[in-house]
C-alpha positions in Angstrom: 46.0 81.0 -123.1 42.5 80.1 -123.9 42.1 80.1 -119.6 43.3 83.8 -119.7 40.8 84.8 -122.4 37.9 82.9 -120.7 38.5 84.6 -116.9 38.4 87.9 -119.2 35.6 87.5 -120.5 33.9 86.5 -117.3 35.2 89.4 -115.8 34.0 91.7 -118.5 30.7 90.1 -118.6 30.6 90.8 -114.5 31.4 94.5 -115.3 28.8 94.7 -117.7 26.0 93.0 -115.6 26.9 95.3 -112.5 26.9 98.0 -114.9 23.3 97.9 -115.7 22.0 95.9 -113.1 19.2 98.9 -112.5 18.0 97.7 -115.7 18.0 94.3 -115.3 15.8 94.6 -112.0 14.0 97.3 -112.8 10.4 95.5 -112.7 8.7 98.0 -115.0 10.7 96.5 -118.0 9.0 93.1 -119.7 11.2 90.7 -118.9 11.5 90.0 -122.7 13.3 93.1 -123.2 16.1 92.5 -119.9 16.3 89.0 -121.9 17.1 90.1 -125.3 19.3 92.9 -124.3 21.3 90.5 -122.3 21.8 88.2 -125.1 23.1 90.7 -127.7 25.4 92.2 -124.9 26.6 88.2 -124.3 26.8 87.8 -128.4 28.6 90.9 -129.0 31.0 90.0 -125.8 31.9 86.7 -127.6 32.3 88.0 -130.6 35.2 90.5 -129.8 36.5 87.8 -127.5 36.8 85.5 -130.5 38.2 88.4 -132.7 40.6 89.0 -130.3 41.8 85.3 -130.0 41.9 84.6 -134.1 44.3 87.9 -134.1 46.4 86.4 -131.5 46.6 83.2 -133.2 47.8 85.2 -136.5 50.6 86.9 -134.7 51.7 84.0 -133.4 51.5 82.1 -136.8 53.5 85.0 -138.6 55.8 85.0 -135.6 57.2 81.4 -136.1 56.5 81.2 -140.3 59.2 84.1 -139.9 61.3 82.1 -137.5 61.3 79.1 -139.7 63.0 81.2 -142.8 
């Protein structure tokens, strides 16, 4: 399971670099800026990949608290 979530998120963080990578080369841009905008784009990828996971874990609590009444 958690192997599944982390090739996805690789994968999506792949997309996303090959995306924008004419912004990430693009030597007019302080490096500062590519930096920082990488890191909020890595944050906000993590965060919807943990969202993700805790709603999976829900379903599957629900899933067997129901099975066990």
């Amino acid at each position: 399971m958690q192997t599944g979530i982390i090739i996805i998120g690789i994968v999506i963080l792949c997309l996303m670099g090959f995306g924008m990578r004419d912004f990430f080369v693009n030597p007019n841009l302080h490096l500062a800026l590519r930096v920082g905008v990488g890191a909020i784009g890595g944050g906000i990828l993590v965060l919807v990949i943990v969202g993700i996971r805790n709603k999976i874990r829900e379903r599957r609590k629900g899933k067997t608290e129901e099975a066990e009444e």
